[in-house]
ZABA-399109 format. One record per residue (C-alpha): residue number from 0; x, y, z. Coordinates in nm, 2 decimals. Example, Ala and Ser with C-alpha at 12.3 -4.5 7.8 and 13.67 -1.06 7.14 Angstrom:
// ZABA-399109
   sero        x        y        z
      0     1.23    -0.45     0.78
      1     1.37    -0.11     0.71
//
This chain:
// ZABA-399109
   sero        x        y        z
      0     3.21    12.75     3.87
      1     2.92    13.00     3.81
      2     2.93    13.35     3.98
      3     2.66    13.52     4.09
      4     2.59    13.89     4.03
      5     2.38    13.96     4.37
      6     2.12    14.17     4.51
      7     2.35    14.28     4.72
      8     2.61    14.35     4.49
      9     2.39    14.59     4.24
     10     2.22    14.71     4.58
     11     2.56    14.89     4.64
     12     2.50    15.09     4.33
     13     2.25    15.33     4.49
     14     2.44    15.36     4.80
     15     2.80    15.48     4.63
     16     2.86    15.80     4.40
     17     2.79    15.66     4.05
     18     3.10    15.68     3.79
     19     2.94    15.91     3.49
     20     3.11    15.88     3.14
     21     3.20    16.23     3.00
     22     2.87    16.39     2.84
     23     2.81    16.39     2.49
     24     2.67    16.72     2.27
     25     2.48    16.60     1.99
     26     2.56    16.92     1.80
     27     2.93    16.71     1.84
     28     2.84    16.40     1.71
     29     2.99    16.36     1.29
     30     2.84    16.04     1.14
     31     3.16    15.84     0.99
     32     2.93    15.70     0.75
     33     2.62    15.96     0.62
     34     2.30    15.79     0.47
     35     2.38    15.47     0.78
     36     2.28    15.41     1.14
     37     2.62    15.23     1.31
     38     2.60    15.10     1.62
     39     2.79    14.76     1.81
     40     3.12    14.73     1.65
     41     3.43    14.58     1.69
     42     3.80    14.58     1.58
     43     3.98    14.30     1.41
     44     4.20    14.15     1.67
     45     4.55    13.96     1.71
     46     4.53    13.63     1.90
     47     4.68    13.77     2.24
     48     4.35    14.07     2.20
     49     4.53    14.34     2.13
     50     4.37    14.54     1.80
     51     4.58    14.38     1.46
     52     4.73    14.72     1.25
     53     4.63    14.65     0.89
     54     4.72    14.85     0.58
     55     4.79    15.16     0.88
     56     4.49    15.15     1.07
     57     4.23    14.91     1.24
     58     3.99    14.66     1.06
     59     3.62    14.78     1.19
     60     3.37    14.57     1.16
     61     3.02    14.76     1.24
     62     2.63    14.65     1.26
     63     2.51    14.90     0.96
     64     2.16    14.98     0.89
     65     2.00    15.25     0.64
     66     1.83    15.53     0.80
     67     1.46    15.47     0.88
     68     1.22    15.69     1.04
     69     1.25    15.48     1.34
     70     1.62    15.44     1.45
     71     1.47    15.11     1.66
     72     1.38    14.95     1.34
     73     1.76    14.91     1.21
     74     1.76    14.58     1.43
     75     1.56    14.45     1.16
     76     1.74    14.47     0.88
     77     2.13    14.49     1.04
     78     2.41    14.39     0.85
     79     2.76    14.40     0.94
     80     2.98    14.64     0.78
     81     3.31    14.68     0.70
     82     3.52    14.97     0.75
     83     3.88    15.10     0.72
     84     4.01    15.34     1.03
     85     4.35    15.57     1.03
     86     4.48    15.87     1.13
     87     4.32    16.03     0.77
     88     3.95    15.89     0.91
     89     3.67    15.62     0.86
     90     3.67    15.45     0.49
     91     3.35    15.27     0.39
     92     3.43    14.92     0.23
     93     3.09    14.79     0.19
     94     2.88    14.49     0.33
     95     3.10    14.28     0.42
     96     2.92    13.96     0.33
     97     2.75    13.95    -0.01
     98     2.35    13.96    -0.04
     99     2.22    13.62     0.08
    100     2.50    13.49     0.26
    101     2.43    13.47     0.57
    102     2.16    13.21     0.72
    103     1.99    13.49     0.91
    104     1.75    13.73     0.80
    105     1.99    13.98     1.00
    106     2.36    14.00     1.11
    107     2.40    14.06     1.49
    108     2.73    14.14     1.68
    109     3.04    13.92     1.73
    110     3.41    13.94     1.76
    111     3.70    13.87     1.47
    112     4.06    13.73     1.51
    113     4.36    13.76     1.21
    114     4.60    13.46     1.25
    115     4.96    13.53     1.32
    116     5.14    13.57     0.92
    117     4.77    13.88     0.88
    118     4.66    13.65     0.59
    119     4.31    13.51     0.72
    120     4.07    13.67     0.95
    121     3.78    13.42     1.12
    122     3.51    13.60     1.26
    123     3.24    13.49     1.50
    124     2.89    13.62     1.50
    125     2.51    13.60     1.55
    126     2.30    13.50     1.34
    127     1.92    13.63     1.37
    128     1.61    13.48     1.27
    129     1.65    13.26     0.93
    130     1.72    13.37     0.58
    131     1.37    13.39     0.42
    132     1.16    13.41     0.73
    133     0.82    13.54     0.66
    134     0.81    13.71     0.97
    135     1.11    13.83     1.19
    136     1.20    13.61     1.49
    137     1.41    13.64     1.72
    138     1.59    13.33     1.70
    139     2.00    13.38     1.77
    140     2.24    13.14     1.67
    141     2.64    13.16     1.71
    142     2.79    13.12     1.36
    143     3.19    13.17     1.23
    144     3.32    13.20     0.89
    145     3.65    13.29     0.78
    146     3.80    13.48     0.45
    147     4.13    13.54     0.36
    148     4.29    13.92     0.37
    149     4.48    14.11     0.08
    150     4.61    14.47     0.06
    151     4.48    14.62    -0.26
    152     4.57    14.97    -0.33
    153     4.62    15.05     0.03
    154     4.26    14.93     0.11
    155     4.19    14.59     0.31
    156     3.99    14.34     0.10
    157     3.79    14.06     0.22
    158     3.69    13.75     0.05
    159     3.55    13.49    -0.03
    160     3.43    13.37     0.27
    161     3.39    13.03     0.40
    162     3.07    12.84     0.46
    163     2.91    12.95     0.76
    164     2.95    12.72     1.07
    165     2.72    12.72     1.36
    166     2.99    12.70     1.65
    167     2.77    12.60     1.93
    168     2.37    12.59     1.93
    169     2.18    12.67     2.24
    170     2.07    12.30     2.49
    171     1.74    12.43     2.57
    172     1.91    12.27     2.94
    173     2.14    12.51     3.08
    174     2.10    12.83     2.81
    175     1.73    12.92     2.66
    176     1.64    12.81     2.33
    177     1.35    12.90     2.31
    178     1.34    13.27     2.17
    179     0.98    13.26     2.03
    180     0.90    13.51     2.36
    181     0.95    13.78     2.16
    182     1.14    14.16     2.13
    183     0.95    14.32     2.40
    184     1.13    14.60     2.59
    185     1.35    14.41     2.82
    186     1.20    14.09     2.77
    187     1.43    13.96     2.44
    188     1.62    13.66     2.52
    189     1.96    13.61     2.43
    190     2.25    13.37     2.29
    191     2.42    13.60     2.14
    192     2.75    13.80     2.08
    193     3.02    13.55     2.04
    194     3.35    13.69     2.20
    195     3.64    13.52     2.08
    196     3.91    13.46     2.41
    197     4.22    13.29     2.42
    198     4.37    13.22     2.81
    199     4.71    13.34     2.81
    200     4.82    13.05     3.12
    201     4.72    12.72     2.87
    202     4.62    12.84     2.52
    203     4.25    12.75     2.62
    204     4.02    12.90     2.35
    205     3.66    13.04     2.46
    206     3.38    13.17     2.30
    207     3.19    13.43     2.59
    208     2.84    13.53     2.48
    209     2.53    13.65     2.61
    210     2.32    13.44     2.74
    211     1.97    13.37     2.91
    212     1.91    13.02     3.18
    213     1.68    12.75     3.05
    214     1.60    12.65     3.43
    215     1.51    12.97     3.60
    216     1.21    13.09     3.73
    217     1.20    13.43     3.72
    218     1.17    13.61     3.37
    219     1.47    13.83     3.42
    220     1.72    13.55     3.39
    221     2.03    13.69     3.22
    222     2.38    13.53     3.20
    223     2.73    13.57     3.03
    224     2.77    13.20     2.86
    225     3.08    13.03     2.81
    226     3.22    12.74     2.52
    227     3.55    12.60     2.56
    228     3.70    12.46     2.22
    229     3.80    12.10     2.26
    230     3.97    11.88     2.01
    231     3.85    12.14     1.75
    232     3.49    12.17     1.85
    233     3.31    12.41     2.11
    234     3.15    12.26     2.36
    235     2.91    12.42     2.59
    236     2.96    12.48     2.96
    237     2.82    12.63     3.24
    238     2.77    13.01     3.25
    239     3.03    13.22     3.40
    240     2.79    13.45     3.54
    241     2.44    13.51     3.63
    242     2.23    13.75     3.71
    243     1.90    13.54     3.76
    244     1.58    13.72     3.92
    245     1.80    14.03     3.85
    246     1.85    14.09     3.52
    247     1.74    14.03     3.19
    248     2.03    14.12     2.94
    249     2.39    14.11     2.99
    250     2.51    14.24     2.64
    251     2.79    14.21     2.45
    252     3.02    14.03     2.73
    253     3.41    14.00     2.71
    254     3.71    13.90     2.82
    255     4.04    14.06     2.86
    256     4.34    13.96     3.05
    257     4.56    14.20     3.29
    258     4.83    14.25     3.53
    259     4.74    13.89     3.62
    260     4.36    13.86     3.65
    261     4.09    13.81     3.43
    262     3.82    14.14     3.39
    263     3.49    14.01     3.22
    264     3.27    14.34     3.11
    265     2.92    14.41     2.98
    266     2.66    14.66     2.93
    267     2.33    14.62     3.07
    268     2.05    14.96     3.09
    269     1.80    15.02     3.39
    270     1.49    14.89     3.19
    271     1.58    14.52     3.17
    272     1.67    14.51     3.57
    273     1.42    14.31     3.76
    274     1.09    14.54     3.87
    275     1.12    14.40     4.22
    276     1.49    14.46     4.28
    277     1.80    14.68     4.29
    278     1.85    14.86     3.99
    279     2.16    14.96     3.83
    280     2.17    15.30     3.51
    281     2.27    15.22     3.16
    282     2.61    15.13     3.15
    283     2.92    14.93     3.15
    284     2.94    14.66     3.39
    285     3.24    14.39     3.48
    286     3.36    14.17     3.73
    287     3.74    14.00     3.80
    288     3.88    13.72     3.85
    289     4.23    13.54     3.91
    290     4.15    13.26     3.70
    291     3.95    13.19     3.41
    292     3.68    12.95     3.59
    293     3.61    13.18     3.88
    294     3.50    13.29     4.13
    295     3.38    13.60     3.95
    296     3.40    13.92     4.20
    297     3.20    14.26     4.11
    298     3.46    14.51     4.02
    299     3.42    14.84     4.24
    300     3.21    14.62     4.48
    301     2.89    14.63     4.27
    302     3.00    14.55     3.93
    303     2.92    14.91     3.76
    304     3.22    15.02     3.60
    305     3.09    15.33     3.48
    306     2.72    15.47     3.35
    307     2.63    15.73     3.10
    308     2.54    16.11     3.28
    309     2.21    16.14     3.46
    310     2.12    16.44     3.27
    311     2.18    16.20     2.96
    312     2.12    15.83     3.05
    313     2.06    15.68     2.69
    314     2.36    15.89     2.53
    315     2.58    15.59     2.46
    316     2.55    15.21     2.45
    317     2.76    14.85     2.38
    318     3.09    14.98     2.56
    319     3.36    14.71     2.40
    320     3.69    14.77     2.64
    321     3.99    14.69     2.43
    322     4.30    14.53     2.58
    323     4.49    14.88     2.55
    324     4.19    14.95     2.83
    325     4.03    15.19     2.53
    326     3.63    15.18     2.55
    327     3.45    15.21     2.22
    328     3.08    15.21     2.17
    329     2.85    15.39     1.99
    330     2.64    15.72     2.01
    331     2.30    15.60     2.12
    332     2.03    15.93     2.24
    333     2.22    16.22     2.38
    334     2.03    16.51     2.50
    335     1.73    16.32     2.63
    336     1.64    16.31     3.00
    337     1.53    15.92     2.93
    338     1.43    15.68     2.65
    339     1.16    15.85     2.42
    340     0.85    15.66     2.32
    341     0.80    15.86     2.05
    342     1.01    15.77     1.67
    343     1.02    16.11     1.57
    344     1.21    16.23     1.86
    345     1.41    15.93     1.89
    346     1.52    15.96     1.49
    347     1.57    16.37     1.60
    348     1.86    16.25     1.85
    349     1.97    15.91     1.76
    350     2.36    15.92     1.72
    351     2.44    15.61     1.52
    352     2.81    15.65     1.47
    353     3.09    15.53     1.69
    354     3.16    15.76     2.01
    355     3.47    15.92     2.12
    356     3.66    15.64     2.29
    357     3.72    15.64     2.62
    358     4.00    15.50     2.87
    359     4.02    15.31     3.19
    360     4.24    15.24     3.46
    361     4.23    14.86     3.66
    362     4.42    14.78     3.99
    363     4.30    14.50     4.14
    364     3.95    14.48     4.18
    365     3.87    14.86     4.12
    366     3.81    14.98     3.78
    367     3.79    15.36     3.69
    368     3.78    15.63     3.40
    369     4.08    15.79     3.33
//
């Protein structure tokens, strides 16, 4: 059953004090890796969601990109990157595919999952545009490899990895295939960020991505997709969620499972809400359920979960909440009263490194910052 984020629903947003995330000071933001823009990333993960300890610490897996003049531009050329976190601090460990591996011209976001004895780690991800593409497109494709994992002096080591797989491809029926619309600002289409999910009451594996309907009519037609894995294979099925005539972009969707119900999160911003409607700030997003199929209800009554400080909208971006209830994401613009058109002031306050985490609290259908 598909849920409907409603008019009514984001409508409530306006009429409610909004949730603000603590604010950042740029003068307080330390790049973990100097010389790189970071941005969406994402722990390695035990089966049940919880983050897998390895060699002391977490298994981060980053989008990386060199620093250009424009900080926009990194979504050209992203690759993801591995990294080692402990209580000492970030340790870089390189690309974490070799050059040419992957069929994209660029490595989007995903989710990864270490099997049970920590000696193999599968991850799934997006694959952008085509390896040796002329000119960028914006073609997304969900693709999982796996490598096996050794310890070696201390330091996790990855490798080789296996063939790419695409794990599902978009039906051009009930999700878009059709990306050829371009990047525009709030206009870029999506089947992307595969979210690996296993449903604690039957073993069910899904993959929850973001996703944009082939059938709708308005241009603002976002959606959190779902595959179920049958008999080894993924298989496409209808969207948990929609936002159709309402938003564009439901990013980086999840699942997590808690105190008995099922909490799906995303992040959307205020440019990619439809001009004609109710409009919700940048910000993390979620709705619950008591079982995995739905019916989907808008946590907090409108589905905003929290949203980065109106004296900072753009400060942070591609909250991932963790099944400790942890929020990571990433440093984004802090200090800027909105999103600046202009690269040099944009490169001037562009974080790119992960942000403090924060922490929630759920009961029921309310979810709220500690």
């Amino acid at each position: 059953m598909t849920s409907l984020w409603t008019r009514e629903a984001i409508a409530r947003i306006a009429a409610a004090p909004i949730p603000f995330a603590p604010l950042i000071e740029l003068s307080a933001v330390h790049r973990v890796l100097p010389g790189f823009d970071l941005w969406d990333y994402w722990p390695v993960q035990e089966r049940d969601g919880s983050t897998a300890t390895i060699a002391g610490g977490a298994l981060q897996m980053l989008l990386a990109a060199p620093v250009l003049d424009d900080p926009d531009a990194r979504h050209g050329i992203a690759r993801i990157r591995l990294m080692h976190q402990t209580a000492s601090g970030w340790r870089d460990l390189g690309h974490l595919f070799p050059d040419g591996f992957s069929p994209g011209s660029r490595e989007w976001s995903g989710s990864a999952i270490i099997d049970a004895d920590h000696s193999r780690i599968t991850l799934y991800f997006t694959v952008a545009g085509r390896r040796g593409e002329p000119v960028l497109s914006f073609e997304q494709r969900l693709f999982e490899t796996a490598a096996p994992l050794r310890i070696v002096d201390g330091a996790p080591q990855l490798g080789p990895w296996s063939i790419p797989v695409e794990s599902v491809a978009a039906d051009g029926l009930v999700y878009q295939s059709d990306m050829s619309g371009g990047g525009a600002i709030g206009t870029i289409k999506a089947f992307r960020d595969p979210a690996w999910f296993q449903d604690p009451a039957d073993g069910q594996e899904y993959l929850v991505f973001a996703g944009s309907l082939a059938r709708s009519v308005s241009a603002w037609n976002g959606a959190v997709g779902i595959a179920r894995r049958a008999q080894g294979q993924w298989a496409l099925a209808d969207p948990l969620i929609t936002a159709d005539g309402l938003n564009n972009e439901l990013e980086r969707p999840h699942t997590i499972f808690r105190g008995g119900r099922y909490y799906c999160f995303w992040s959307t911003q205020a440019k990619v809400f439809a001009s004609d409607g109710p409009r919700g700030p940048n910000g993390l997003y979620g709705m619950v359920a008591d079982q995995m199929a739905g019916p989907w209800r808008p946590l907090n009554g409108s589905g905003l979960v929290f949203a980065n400080p109106a004296a900072s909208p753009v400060q942070a971006y591609s909250w991932l909440v963790l099944n400790d209830l942890s929020v990571i994401a990433f440093v984004d613009r802090p200090g800027l009263p909105a999103e600046p058109a202009d690269p040099v002031i944009a490169r001037r306050h562009f974080g790119g490194t992960p942000a403090q985490p924060l922490q929630l609290a759920l009961d029921g259908d309310l979810a709220v910052l500690v």
